[in-house]
C-alpha positions in Angstrom: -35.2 22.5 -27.4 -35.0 25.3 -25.1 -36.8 28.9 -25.0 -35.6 31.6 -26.5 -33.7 34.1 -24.3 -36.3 36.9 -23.0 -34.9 40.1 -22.1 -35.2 41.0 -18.6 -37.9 43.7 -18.4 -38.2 46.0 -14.8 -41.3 45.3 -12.9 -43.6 47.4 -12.9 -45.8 48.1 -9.4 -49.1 47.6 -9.5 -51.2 49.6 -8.2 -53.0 47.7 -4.7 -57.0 46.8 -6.1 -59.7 45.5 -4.5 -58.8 41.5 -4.7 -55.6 42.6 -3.1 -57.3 44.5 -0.4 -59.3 41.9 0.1 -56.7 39.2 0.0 -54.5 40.2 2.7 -57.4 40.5 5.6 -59.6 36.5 4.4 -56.5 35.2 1.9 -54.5 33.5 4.8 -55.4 29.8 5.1 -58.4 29.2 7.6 -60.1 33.0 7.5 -62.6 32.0 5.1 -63.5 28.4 6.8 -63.8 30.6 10.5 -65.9 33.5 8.5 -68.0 30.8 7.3 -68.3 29.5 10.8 -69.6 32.5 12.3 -72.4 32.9 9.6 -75.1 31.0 11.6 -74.0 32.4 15.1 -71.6 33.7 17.4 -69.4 30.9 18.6 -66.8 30.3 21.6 -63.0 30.0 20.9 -63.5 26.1 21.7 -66.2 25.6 19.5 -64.5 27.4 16.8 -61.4 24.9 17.7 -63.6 21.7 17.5 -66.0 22.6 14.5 -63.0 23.0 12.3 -60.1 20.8 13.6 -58.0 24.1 13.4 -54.6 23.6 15.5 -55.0 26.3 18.4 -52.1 28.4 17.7 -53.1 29.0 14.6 -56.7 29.9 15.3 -55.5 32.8 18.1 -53.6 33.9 15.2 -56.4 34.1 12.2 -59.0 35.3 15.2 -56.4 38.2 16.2 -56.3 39.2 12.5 -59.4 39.0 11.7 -60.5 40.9 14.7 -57.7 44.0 13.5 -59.4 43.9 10.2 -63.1 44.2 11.5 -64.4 41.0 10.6 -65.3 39.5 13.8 -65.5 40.8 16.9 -65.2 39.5 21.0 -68.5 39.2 22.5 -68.5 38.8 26.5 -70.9 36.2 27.8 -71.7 35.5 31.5 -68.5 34.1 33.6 -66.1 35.7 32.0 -66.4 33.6 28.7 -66.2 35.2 24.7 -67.8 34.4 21.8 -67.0 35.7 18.7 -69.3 37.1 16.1 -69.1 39.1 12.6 -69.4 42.2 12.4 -71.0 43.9 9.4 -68.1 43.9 7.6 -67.8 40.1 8.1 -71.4 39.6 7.3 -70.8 40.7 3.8 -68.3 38.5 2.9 -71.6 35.6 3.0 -72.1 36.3 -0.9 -68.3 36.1 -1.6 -68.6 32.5 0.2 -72.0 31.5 -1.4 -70.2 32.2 -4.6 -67.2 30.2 -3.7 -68.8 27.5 -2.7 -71.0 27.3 -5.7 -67.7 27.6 -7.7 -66.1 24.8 -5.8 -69.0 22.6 -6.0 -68.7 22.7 -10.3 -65.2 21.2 -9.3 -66.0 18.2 -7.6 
């Protein structure tokens, strides 16, 4: 048996809210596990890279965004070496990852 026919209705816009805002800085895959990473302390591109088994290109990528969006930031160390670190603005996305996690944890 098969549905009945629904009329096609024009989409409406929505108006951008706060998820969506949110989304498109931490909704690409990897921003949250990096955020996360940076919670404890400002780590080196190579750490980052190892702690997470990220593939390189696309953690220059996620670090580049989240670096336009004021998450993280560069921090220069001796010999010409960065680590990165959150900023504020990264540092409150720990309850939003808290709560995720907790979340995830009632799935498994």
């Amino acid at each position: 048996m098969s549905d009945p026919e629904v009329p096609d209705v024009p989409e409406v816009p929505e108006a951008p809210d706060g998820l969506d805002a949110a989304l498109a800085v931490v909704g690409q895959r990897w921003a949250l596990r990096i955020v996360d990473c940076l919670r404890a302390a400002p780590l080196r591109y190579g750490d980052l890279q190892r702690d997470l088994g990220i593939p390189t290109n696309i953690l220059a990528t996620r670090l580049r965004e989240l670096e336009q969006a004021g998450v993280l930031y560069r921090l220069p160390l001796k010999h010409n070496s960065r680590a990165y670190a959150l900023t504020e603005r990264g540092a409150d996305l720990g309850a939003a990852l808290d709560a995720l996690r907790q979340w995830g944890d009632g799935l498994t």
